[in-house]
C-alpha positions, 0 to 999 in steps of 0.5 A: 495521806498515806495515814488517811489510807491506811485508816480507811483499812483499819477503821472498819476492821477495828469496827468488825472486831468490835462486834464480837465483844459484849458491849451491846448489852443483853437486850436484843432489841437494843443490841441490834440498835446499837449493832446498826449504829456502830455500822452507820458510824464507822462507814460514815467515817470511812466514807469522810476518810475517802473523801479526804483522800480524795480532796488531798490527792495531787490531781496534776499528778494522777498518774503518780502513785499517791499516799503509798506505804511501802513495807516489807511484810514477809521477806521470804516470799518478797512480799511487801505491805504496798498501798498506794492509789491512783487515778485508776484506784482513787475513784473505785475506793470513793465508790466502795466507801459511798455505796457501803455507806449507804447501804449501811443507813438504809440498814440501820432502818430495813435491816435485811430479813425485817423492817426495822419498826419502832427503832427495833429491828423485827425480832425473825431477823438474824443477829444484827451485831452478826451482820454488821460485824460480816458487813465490815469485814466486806468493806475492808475486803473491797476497799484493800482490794482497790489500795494495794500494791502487791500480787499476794496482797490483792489476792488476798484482799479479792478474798476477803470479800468471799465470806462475808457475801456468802453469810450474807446471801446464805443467812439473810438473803431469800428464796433459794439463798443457801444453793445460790450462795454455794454457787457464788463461792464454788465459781469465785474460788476456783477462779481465784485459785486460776488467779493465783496460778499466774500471779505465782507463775510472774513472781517466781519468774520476776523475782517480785510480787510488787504490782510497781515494779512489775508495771515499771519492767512492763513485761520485762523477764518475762518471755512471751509463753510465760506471760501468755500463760499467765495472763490466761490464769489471771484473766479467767480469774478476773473474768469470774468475778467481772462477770464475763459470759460465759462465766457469769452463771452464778450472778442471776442466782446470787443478785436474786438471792441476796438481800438488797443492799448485798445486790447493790455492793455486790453489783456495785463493787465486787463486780469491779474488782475483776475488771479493774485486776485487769487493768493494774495487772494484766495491761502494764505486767503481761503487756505481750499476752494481754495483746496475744488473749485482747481478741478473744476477751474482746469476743467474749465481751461483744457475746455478753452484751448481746447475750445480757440483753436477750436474756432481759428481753426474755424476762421481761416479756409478759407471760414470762414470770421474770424476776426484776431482781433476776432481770436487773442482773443480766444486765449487768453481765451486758452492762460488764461487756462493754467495760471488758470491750473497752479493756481488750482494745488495749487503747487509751480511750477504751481503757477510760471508757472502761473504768468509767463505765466501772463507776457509772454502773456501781452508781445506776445498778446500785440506785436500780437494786435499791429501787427494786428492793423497795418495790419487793419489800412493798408488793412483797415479790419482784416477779414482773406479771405479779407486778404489773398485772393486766394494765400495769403496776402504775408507780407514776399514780400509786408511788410517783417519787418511786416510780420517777427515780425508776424510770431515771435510773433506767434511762441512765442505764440505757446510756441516755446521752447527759447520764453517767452510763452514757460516756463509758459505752460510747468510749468502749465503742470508739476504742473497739473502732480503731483497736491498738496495733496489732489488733485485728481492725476487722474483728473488733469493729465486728464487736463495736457492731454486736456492742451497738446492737446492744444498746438497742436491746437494752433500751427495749428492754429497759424501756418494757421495764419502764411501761409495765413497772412505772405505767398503768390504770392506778384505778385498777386493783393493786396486789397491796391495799396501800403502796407507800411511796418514798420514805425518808431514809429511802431518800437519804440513801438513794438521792446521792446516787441519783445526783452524782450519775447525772452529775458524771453525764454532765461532767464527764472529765470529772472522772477522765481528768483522774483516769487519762494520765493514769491509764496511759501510764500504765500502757506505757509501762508506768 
């Protein structure tokens, strides 16, 4: 398995190499066909790879680390080449190769910046072979964030991702796309260089950078000011890319920006990569300081969720010119809060409601990013009174298909008991209720409280989405002649996102059964 593992890293940086080598022909059109496919092909493999994984994975043992190299890469710095998953990691990495996979088919016929019509892409559009070769290159980024083992060689891999997102929202995103993009990799570059501080300051004071052995001494050698210090540099980095208010800025700007299916990774995936940082580093390395900053995060994160939620409330208010795609964006710095609630209580069941929340956010924001891109690409703008006029947009009688699987996905993000966004809120709420030792009970029920109110502040403002959105007089004058409603490729790419949060809901231990054992692990000092 360890072979399946590391192919899952080759693979796709095999496939972004190829991109730069004349093979496509000198046609553009056909290029770009071939450019498309070629990305279709080889996520469509990594997908298959990360199901392999999957299904070899020893799911009796999901606290062990599984399919592990283990080499030494630069020995004077003590940096080894150290991949492994877990049932902390083995969930993510099947998330990032589904997501880029579909993104990748929907590509193949929307490429962003054209419609693909006719089997060729638009010819205003960029370089398809430019933006298959920086999509790889992502996933190879998301995907080694997620399998290794070693502090430099996470964040090395956190890095990665950076300029393939910043070409994609600069180059093929719209509106204001080249100052957004500029704010995205200012705020994720210097909280990766805050980041890396304090993964310096724990090697040079353990004398390793292998994130298993660093686990395993569970703060050992490391006296409480160092890891105080440490865990503040490596938290501020991590709560950059997770969002955490208040440094959640850059996210409306890059989401509405971006082209669709870089909202839907970047909400997807590069979101969970600061939050899952937190629990492979900071939780089994810095124990003593992650206690000492846990009621801080924990404040942070109960602000955000009230502060995601208003900020949606306010967009969608009519009369507001909110942006869906913007509105959809605040509320993943809200949906994110209660993952870094469930974190900061520092408890086994917080922790699981935590990394399921993870999972089920990739899932919903991402169905919810397809869904409003498809309506942007339809009405030609996301700006909510556009949309729904004086009586509604009317999705249920104009695009029915369309406007259910909004309304789904809006539900499901409310925390709709039987969806998948539903357990991960709830065992964030329960973990806040009865925090670890140590923790101030008062302060973090004060957090389960805000975290509450939350979730009624989401449900109004999604439930406002829904009315305005999927609601109407379809007999009234529309901003398009015709609205066409699902189309075949739409549904290839969204359905198993629709299929697998209801499934998540249903079958939660689906999930906890894999992450348990794994999360204990790591509070134990695995």
């Amino acid at each position: 398995m360890n072979a399946v593992l590391i192919a899952l890293l080759v693979l796709p940086l095999l496939g972004a190499a190829l991109t730069l080598a004349p093979v496509f022909g000198p046609d553009r059109a056909v290029a770009d066909r071939r450019a498309l496919r070629l990305n279709t092909v080889a996520t469509g493999v990594v997908f298959l790879l990360a199901v392999a994984l999957a299904a070899g994975f020893d799911h009796d043992e999901p606290a062990r680390m599984q399919a592990t190299t283990d080499v030494s890469w630069i020995p004077a710095l003590h940096v080894r080449f150290h991949l492994g998953v877990d049932g902390v990691s083995l969930p993510l990495i099947v998330l990032t190769a589904l997501l880029t996979f579909l993104c990748a088919l929907y590509s193949e016929k929307r490429l962003p910046g054209g419609e693909v019509r006719g089997g060729a892409p638009d010819e205003r559009s960029p370089s398809a072979q430019a933006f298959v070769g920086l999509f790889l290159l992502l996933e190879v980024g998301m995907l080694a964030t997620f399998a290794v083992l070693d502090l430099l060689l996470f964040f090395l891999a956190f890095e990665i991702v950076l300029i393939p997102m910043y070409f994609l929202i600069a180059r093929w995103g719209s509106g204001a796309k080249v100052p957004a993009a500029n704010r995205f990799i200012l705020y994720t570059l210097l909280g990766s260089a805050v980041m890396l501080l304090g993964f310096l300051l724990i090697g040079s004071k353990a004398g390793t950078f292998d994130m298993q052995a660093l686990a395993a001494g569970h703060g050992n050698g490391l006296s409480h000011t160092t890891q105080v210090i440490a865990a503040l540099a490596i938290m501020v980095g991590l709560a950059v890319k997770a969002p955490a208010w208040p440094l959640h800025s850059w996210l409306p700007d890059a989401h509405t920006a971006a082209p669709t299916v870089g909202s839907v990774l970047l909400a997807g995936v590069l979101l969970k990569m600061g939050t899952y940082g937190l629990v492979r580093v900071l939780l089994p390395v810095v124990p003593d300081g992650t206690a000492t900053l846990a009621p801080y995060l924990g404040a942070f994160a109960a602000v955000g969720i009230i502060y995601g939620s208003l900020a949606c409330l306010a967009l969608a208010r009519p009369g507001s010119k909110g942006d869906l795609k913007r509105l959809i964006a605040y509320s993943s710095v809200g949906h994110m809060g209660f993952v870094l609630l469930g974190i900061a209580s520092l408890t086994p069941v917080g922790v699981n409601g935590a990394l399921f929340a993870n999972i089920a956010h990739g899932l919903i924001t991402g169905l919810l990013f397809f869904l409003v891109g498809a309506i942007k690409d339809r009405y030609g703008t996301a700006d909510l009174d556009t949309l729904s006029g004086t009586t509604g947009a009317a999705l249920y009688g104009r695009a029915p298909r369309i406007g259910a699987l909004l309304a789904f996905a809006a539900v499901a993000s409310l925390g709709l008991p039987g969806l998948a966004g539903f357990w991960g809120e709830v065992l964030a709420m329960f973990g806040a209720f009865h925090p670890a030792d140590g923790l101030s009970r008062p302060a973090f029920v004060t957090y389960m409280v805000l975290a509450g109110l939350g979730t009624l502040l989401t449900a109004a403002y999604l439930l406002i989405v829904v009315r305005r959105v999927c609601m109407g007089d379809p007999e009234q004058p529309a901003p398009v002649a015709e609205l066409a409603d699902l189309r075949p490729y739409e549904a290839v790419s969204w359905t198993p996102l629709a299929a697998l949060t209801l499934l998540a809901g249903l079958w939660p231990a689906l999930l906890l059964g894999l992450s348990d054992p794994a999360v204990k692990h790591l509070l134990g000092g695995g």
